[in-house]
N, C-alpha and C positions, 0 to 999 in steps of 0.2 A: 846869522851864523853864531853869534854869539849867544842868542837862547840857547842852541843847540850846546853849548858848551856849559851853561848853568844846569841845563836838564842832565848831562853825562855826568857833571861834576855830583851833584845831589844821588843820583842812582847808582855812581859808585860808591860813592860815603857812606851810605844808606849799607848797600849789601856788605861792605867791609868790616862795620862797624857790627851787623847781625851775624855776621861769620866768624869774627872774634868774639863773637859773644854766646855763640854756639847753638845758634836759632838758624832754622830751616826756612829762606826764605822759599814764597812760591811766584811770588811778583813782584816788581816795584812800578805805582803809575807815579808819570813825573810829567804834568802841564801845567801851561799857565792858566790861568784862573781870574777873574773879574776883572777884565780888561787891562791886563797885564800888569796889574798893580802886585798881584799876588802869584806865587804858587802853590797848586796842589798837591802835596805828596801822599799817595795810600801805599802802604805795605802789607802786602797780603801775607800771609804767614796759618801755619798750621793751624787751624779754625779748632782745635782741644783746645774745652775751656780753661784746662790751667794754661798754656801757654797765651791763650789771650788775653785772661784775667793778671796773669802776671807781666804783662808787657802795655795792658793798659792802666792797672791800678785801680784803686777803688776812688770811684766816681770820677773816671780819665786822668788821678794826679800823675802816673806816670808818663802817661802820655802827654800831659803839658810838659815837664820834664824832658823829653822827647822834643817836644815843637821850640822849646827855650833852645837846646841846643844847638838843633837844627838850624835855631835863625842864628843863634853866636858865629856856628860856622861858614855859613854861609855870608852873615858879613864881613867875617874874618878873610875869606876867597875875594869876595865883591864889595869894597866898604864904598865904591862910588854908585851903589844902588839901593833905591828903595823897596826894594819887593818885598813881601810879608811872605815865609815856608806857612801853608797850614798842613799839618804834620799828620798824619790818621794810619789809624790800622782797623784792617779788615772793613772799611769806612765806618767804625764806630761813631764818629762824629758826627756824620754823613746822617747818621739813623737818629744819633741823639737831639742834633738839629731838627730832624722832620720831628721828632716829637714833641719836643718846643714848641713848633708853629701848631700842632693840632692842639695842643693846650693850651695856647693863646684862643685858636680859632674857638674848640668848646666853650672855652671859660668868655666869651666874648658874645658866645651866642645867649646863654644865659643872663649875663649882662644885659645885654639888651631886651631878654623878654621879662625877666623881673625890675628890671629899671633899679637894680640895687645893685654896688659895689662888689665888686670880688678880690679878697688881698690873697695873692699865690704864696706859697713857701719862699724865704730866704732863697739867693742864688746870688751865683758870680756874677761879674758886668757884661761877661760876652753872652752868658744863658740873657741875663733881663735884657740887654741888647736886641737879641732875637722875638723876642717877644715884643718890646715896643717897636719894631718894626714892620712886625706882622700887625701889630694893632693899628700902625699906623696907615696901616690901606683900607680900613674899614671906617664907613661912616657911620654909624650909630653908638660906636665906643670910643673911649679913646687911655691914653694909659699915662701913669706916674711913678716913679720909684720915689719908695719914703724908706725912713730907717736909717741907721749908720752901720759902717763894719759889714762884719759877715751877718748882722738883719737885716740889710737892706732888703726889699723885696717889692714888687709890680704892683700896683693897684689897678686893673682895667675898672673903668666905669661908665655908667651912659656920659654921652657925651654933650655938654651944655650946651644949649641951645642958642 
């Protein structure tokens, strides 16, 4: 019963908080997510690319902004739970994640047929995250982050034998 009541609590917040803000919602999903460690929130909203571009930010920063808040309040409601909000619109994340994994997957396939290193662009920890995870299913590569700061970045490479 009480999901039931973190799911309500999150889906009115959500539209309150869009309605004072003068955005049309068209949805809110609200489940829990990777064995209940987490929830998933998408917000669907008028697919015009200004109002998605301006509600996600450039390269998601509003939308982390978004998922910060979401978990402040949501502690602030529930502070005897661990759950993680992951916060999404129009499943931007959702898309941006499967792209991660094809570019690990591409850049891994590569790897492995040149037998030579491949260093990907700089990224945050939850982007390289996604990537050595995906590398990590794969037997013929395997991955590193090197760098400091905002250079950190992945190294897939064959993997020693």
């Amino acid at each position: 019963m009480e999901e039931n009541e973190e799911i309500q609590f999150l889906t009115d917040l959500i539209k309150d908080l869009f309605q004072k803000a003068g955005f049309e919602l068209l949805a809110v999903e609200v489940k829990n997510f990777d064995n209940e460690k987490s929830i998933r929130v998408n917000v669907n909203i008028d697919s015009s690319q200004e109002t998605s571009g301006l509600l996600i930010g450039k390269n998601g920063t509003h939308l982390e902004s978004f998922n910060y808040l979401m978990n402040l309040l949501y502690k602030k409601k529930y502070p005897q739970k661990t759950k993680y909000i992951h916060f999404d619109i129009n499943n931007y994340r959702l898309v941006y994640e499967e792209k991660l994994r094809n570019l690990a997957a591409e850049t891994a396939k590569k790897v492995a047929f040149y037998k030579q290193p491949i260093e990907l662009p700089p990224m945050k920890p939850q982007d390289r995250r996604i990537i050595h995870l995906t590398i990590s299913l794969m037997t013929e590569v395997e991955s590193e982050s090197i760098g400091q700061g905002k250079e950190r970045r992945v190294v897939i490479k064959p993997r020693e034998e």
